[in-house]
VOMIMI-345437 format. One record per atom (N, C-alpha, C): x, z, y; residue in one letter; atom name. Coordinates in steps of 0.001 Angstrom, whole numbers, plus 500000, padded with zeros to 6 digits. Example, Ala and Ser with C-alpha at 12.3 -4.5 7.8 and 13.67 -1.06 7.14 Angstrom:
2
+--------+--------+--------+------+------+
|   east |     up |  north | type | atom |
+--------+--------+--------+------+------+
| 513190 | 507800 | 494310 |    a |    N |
| 512300 | 507800 | 495500 |    a |   CA |
| 513200 | 507800 | 496700 |    a |    C |
| 512850 | 507080 | 497750 |    s |    N |
| 513670 | 507140 | 498940 |    s |   CA |
| 512900 | 507870 | 500030 |    s |    C |
+--------+--------+--------+------+------+
end
This chain:
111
+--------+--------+--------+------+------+
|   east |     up |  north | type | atom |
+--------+--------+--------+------+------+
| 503233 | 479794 | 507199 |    x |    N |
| 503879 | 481032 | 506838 |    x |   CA |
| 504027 | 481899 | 508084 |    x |    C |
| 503452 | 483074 | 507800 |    x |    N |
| 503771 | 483983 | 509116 |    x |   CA |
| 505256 | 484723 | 508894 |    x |    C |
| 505350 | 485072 | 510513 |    x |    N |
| 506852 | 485586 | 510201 |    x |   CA |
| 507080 | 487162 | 509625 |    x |    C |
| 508011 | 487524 | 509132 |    x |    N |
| 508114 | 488893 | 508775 |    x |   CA |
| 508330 | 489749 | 509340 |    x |    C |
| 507682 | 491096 | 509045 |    x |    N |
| 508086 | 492244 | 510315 |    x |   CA |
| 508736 | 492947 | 509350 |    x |    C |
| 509740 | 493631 | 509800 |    x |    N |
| 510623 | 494880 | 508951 |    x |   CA |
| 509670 | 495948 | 508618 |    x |    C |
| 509799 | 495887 | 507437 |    x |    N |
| 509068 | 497210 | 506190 |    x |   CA |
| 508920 | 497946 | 507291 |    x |    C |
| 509811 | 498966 | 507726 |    x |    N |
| 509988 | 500179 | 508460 |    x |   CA |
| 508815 | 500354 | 509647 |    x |    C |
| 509158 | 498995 | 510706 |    x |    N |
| 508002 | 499209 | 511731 |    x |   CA |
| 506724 | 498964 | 511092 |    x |    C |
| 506526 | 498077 | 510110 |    x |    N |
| 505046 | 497756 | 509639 |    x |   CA |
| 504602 | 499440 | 509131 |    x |    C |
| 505097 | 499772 | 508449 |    x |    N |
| 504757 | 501281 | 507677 |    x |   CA |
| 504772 | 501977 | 508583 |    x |    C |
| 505843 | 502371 | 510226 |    x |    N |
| 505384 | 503464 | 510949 |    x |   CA |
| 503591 | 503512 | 512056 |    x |    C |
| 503499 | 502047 | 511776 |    x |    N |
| 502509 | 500980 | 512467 |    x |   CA |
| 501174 | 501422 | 511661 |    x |    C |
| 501103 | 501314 | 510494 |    x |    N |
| 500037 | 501551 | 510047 |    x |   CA |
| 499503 | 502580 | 509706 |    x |    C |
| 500873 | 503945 | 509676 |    x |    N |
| 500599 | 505347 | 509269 |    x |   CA |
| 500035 | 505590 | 511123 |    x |    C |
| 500476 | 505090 | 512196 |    x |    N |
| 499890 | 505700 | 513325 |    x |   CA |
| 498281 | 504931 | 513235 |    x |    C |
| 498166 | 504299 | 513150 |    x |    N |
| 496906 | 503502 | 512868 |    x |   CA |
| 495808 | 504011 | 512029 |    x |    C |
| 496321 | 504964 | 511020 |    x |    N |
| 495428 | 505603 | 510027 |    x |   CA |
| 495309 | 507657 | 510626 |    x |    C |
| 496201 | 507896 | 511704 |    x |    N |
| 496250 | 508994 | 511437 |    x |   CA |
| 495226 | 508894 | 513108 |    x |    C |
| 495543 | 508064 | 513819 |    x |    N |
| 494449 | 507426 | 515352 |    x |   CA |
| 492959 | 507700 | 514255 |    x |    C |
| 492663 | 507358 | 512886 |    x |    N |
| 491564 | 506893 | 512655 |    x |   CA |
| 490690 | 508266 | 511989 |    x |    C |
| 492202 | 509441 | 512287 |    x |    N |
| 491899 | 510543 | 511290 |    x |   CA |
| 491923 | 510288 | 509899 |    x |    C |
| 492590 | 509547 | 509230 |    x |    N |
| 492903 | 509280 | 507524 |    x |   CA |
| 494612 | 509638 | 507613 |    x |    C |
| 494525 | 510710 | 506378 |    x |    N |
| 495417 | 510899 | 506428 |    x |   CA |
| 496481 | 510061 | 505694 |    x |    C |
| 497754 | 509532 | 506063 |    x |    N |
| 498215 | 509070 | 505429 |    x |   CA |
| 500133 | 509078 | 505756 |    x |    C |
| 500744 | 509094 | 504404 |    x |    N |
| 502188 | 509655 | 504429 |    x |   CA |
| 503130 | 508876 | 503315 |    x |    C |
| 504116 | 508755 | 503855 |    x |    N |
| 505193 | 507809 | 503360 |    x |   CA |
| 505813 | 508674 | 501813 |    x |    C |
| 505507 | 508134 | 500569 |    x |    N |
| 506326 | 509166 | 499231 |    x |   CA |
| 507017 | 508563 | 498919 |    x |    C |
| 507365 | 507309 | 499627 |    x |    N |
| 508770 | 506507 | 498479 |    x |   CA |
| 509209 | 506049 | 499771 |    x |    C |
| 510363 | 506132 | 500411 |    x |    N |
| 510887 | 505629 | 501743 |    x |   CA |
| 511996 | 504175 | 500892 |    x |    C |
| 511554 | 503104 | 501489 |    x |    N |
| 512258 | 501740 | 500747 |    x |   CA |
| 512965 | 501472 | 502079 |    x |    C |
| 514087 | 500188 | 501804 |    x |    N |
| 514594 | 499315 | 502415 |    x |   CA |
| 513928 | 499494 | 503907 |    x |    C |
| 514681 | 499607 | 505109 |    x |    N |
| 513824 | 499700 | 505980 |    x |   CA |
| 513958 | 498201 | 506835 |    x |    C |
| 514418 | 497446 | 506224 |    x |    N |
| 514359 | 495510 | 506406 |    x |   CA |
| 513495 | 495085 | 506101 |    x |    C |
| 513645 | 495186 | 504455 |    x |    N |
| 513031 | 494211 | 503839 |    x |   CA |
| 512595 | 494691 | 502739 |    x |    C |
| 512208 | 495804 | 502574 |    x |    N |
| 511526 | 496812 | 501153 |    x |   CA |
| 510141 | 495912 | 501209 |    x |    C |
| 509389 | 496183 | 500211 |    x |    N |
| 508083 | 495785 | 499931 |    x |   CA |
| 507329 | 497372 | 500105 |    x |    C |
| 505943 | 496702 | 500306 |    x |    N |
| 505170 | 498235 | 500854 |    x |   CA |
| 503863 | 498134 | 499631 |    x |    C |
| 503604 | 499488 | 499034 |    x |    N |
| 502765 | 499866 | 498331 |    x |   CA |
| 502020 | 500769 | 499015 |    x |    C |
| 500341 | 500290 | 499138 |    x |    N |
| 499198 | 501336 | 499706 |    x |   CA |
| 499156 | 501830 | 498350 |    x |    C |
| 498766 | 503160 | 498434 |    x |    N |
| 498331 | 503858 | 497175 |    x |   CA |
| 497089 | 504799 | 498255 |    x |    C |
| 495781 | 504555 | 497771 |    x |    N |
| 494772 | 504956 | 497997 |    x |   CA |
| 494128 | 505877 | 497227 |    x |    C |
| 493813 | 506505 | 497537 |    x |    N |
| 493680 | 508351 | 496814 |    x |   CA |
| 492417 | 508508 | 497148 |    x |    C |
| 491295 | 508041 | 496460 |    x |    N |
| 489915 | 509151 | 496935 |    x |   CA |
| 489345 | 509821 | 495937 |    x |    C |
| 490491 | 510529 | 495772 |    x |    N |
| 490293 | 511696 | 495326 |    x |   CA |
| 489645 | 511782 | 493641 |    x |    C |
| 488414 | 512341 | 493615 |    x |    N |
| 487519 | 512541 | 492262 |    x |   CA |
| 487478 | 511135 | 491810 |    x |    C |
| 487659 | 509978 | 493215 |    x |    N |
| 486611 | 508671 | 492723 |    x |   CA |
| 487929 | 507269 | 492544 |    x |    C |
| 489018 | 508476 | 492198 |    x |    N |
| 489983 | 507494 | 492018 |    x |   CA |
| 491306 | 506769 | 492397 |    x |    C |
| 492025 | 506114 | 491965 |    x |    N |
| 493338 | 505539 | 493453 |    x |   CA |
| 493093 | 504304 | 493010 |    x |    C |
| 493396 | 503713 | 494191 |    x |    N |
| 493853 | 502141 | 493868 |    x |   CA |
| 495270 | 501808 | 494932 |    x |    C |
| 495679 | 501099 | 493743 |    x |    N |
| 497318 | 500516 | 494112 |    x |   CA |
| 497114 | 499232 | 495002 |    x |    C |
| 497197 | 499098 | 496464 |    x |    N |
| 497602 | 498097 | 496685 |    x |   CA |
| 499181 | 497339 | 497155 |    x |    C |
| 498850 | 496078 | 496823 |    x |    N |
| 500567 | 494737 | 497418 |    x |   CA |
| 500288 | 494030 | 497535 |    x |    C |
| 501248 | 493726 | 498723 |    x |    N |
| 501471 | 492803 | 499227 |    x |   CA |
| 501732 | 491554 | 498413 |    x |    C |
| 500852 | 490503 | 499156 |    x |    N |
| 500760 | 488981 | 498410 |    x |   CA |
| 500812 | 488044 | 499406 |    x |    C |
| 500561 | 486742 | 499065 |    x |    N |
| 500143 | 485903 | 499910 |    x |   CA |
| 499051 | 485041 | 498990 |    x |    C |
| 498473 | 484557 | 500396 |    x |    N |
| 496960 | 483559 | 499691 |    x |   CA |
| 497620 | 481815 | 499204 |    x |    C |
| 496898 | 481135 | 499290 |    x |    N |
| 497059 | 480070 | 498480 |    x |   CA |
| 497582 | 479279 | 499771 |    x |    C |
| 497327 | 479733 | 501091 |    x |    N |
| 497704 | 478932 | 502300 |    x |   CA |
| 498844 | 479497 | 502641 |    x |    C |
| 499713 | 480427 | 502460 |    x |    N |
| 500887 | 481317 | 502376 |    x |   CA |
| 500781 | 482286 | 503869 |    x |    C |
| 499598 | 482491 | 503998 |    x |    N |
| 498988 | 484020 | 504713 |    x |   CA |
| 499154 | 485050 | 503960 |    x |    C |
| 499725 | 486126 | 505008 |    x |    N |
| 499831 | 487312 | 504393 |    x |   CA |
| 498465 | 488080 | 503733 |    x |    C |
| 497939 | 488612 | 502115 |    x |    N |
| 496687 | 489279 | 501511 |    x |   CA |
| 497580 | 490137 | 501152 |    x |    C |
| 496558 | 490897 | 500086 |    x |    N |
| 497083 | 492601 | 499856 |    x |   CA |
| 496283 | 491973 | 498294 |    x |    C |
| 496608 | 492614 | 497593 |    x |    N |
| 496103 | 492268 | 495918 |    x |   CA |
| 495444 | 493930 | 495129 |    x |    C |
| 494791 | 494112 | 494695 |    x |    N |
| 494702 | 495490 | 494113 |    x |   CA |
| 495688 | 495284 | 492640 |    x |    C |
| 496782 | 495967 | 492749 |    x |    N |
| 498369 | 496382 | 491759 |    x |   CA |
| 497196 | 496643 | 490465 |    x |    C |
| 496712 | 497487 | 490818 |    x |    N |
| 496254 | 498380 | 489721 |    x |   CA |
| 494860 | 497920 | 488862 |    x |    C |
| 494286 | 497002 | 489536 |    x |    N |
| 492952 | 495981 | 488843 |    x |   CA |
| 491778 | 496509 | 490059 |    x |    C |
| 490608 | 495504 | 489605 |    x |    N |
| 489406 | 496232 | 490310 |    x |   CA |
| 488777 | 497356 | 490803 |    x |    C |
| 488893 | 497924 | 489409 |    x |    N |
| 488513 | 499542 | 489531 |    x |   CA |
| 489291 | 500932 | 490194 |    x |    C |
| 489053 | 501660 | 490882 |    x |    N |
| 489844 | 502780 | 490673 |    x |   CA |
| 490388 | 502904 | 489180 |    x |    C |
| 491755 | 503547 | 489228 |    x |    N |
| 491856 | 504415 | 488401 |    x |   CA |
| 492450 | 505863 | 488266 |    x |    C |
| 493000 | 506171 | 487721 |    x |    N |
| 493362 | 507832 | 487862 |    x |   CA |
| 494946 | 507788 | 488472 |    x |    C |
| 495101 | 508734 | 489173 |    x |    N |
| 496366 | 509122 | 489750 |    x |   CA |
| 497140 | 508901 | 488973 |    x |    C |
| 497352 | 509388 | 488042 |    x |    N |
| 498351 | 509646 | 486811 |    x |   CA |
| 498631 | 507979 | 486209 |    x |    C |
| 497654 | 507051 | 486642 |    x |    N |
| 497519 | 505413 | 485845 |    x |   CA |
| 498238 | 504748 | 487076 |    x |    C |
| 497732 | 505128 | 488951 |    x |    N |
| 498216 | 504837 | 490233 |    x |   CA |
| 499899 | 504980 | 489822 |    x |    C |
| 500141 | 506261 | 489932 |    x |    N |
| 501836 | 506566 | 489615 |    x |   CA |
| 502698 | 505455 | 488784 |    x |    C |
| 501725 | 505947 | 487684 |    x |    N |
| 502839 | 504764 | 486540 |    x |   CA |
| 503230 | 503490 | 487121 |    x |    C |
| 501796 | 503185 | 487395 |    x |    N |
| 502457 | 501611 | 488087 |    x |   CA |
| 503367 | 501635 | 489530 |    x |    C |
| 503270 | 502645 | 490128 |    x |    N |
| 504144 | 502874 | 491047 |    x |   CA |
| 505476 | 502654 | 490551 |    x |    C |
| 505734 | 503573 | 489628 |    x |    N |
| 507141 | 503802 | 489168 |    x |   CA |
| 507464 | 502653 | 488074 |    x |    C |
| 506752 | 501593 | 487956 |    x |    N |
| 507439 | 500292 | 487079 |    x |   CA |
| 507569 | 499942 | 488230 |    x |    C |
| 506509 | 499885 | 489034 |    x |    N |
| 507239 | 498966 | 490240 |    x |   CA |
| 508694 | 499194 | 491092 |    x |    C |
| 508642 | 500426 | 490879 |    x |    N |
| 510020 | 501029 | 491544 |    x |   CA |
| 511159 | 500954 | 490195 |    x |    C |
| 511102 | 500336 | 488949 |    x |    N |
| 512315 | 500326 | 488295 |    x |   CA |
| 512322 | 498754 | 488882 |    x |    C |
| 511467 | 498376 | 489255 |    x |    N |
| 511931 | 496577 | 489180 |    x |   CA |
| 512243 | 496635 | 490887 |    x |    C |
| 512300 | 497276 | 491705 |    x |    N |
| 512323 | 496936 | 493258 |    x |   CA |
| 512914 | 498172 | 493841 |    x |    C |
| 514256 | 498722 | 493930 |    x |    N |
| 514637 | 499640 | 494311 |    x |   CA |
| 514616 | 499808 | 495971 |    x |    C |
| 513991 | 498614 | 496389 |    x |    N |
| 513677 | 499067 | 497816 |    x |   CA |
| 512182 | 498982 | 498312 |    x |    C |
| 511673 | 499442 | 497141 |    x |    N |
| 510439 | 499475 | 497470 |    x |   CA |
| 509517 | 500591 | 498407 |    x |    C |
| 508379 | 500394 | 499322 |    x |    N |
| 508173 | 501993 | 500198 |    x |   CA |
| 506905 | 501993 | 499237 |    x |    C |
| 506420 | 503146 | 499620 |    x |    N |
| 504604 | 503626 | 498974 |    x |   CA |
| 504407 | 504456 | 500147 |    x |    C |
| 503527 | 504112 | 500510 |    x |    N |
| 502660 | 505187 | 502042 |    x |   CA |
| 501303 | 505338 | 501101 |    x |    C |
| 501291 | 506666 | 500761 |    x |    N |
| 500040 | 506940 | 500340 |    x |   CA |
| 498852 | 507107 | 501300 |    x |    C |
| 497191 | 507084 | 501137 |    x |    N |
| 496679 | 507056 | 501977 |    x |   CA |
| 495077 | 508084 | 501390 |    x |    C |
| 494616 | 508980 | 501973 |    x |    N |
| 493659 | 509807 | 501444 |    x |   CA |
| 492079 | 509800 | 501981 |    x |    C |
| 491701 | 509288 | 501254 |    x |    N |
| 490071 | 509023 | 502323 |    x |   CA |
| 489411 | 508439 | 501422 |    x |    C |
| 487880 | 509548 | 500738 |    x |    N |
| 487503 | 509945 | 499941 |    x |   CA |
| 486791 | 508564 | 499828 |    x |    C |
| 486140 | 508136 | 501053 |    x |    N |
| 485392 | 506873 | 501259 |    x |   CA |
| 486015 | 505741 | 500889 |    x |    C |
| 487138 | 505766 | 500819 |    x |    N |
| 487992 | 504548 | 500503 |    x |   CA |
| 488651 | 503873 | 501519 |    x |    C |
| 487996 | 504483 | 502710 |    x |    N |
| 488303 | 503703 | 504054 |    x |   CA |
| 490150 | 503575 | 503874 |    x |    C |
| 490868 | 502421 | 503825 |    x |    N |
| 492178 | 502083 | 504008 |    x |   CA |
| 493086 | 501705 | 504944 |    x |    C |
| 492044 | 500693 | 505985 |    x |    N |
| 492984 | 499932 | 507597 |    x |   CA |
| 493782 | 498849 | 507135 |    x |    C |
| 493413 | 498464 | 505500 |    x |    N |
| 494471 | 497250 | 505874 |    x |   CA |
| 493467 | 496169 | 506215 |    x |    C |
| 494326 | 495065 | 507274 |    x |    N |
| 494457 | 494435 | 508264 |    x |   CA |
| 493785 | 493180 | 507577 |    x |    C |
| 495280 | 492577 | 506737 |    x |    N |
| 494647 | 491350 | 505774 |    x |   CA |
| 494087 | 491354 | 504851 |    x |    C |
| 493331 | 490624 | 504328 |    x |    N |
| 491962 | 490264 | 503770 |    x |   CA |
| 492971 | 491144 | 501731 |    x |    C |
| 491622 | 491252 | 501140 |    x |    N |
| 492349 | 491504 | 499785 |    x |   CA |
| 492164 | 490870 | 498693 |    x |    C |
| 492470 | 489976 | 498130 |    x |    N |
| 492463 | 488927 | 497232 |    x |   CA |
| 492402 | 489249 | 495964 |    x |    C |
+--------+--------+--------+------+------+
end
């Protein structure tokens, strides 16, 4: 089990990491800044969003899961599941992220 980093620095960590890479990317749901859970929401645009969360693998390493299934789907399908997720986790963050290519920066693998 790896150890945990506080929501807050992981999210200011990865928005400098994406904006170094020129992708733009910005915090729409500010959670728990301990121990919130973090939602990528990936925006490319015409070709779709995909929801990602945080998981762990079968060895209890930190993965990322696609929320929302395989496929892109539409903003409006991204949201919804945003906002169930936010009736069940009131400290939840979402850093949205915009890059048409899909390009994202996350770190661990996606399961």
């Amino acid at each position: 089990m790896q150890p945990r980093l506080k929501a807050e620095i992981w999210v200011k960590a990865y928005i400098r990491r994406c904006f170094a890479s020129d992708i733009p990317a910005m915090v729409v749901r500010h959670g728990d800044d301990t121990a919130g859970t973090v939602l990528v929401k990936l925006n490319q645009f015409e070709g779709g969003c995909t929801v990602f969360e945080r998981t762990t693998d079968m060895d209890g390493n930190r993965a990322w899961r696609r929320g929302t299934g395989d496929d892109p789907v539409s903003e409006a399908d991204a949201d919804a599941f945003i906002e169930r997720q936010a009736s069940f986790d009131p400290d939840l963050w979402v850093v949205e992220v915009e890059s048409r290519d899909g390009t994202h920066l996350l770190e661990d693998p996606i399961v």
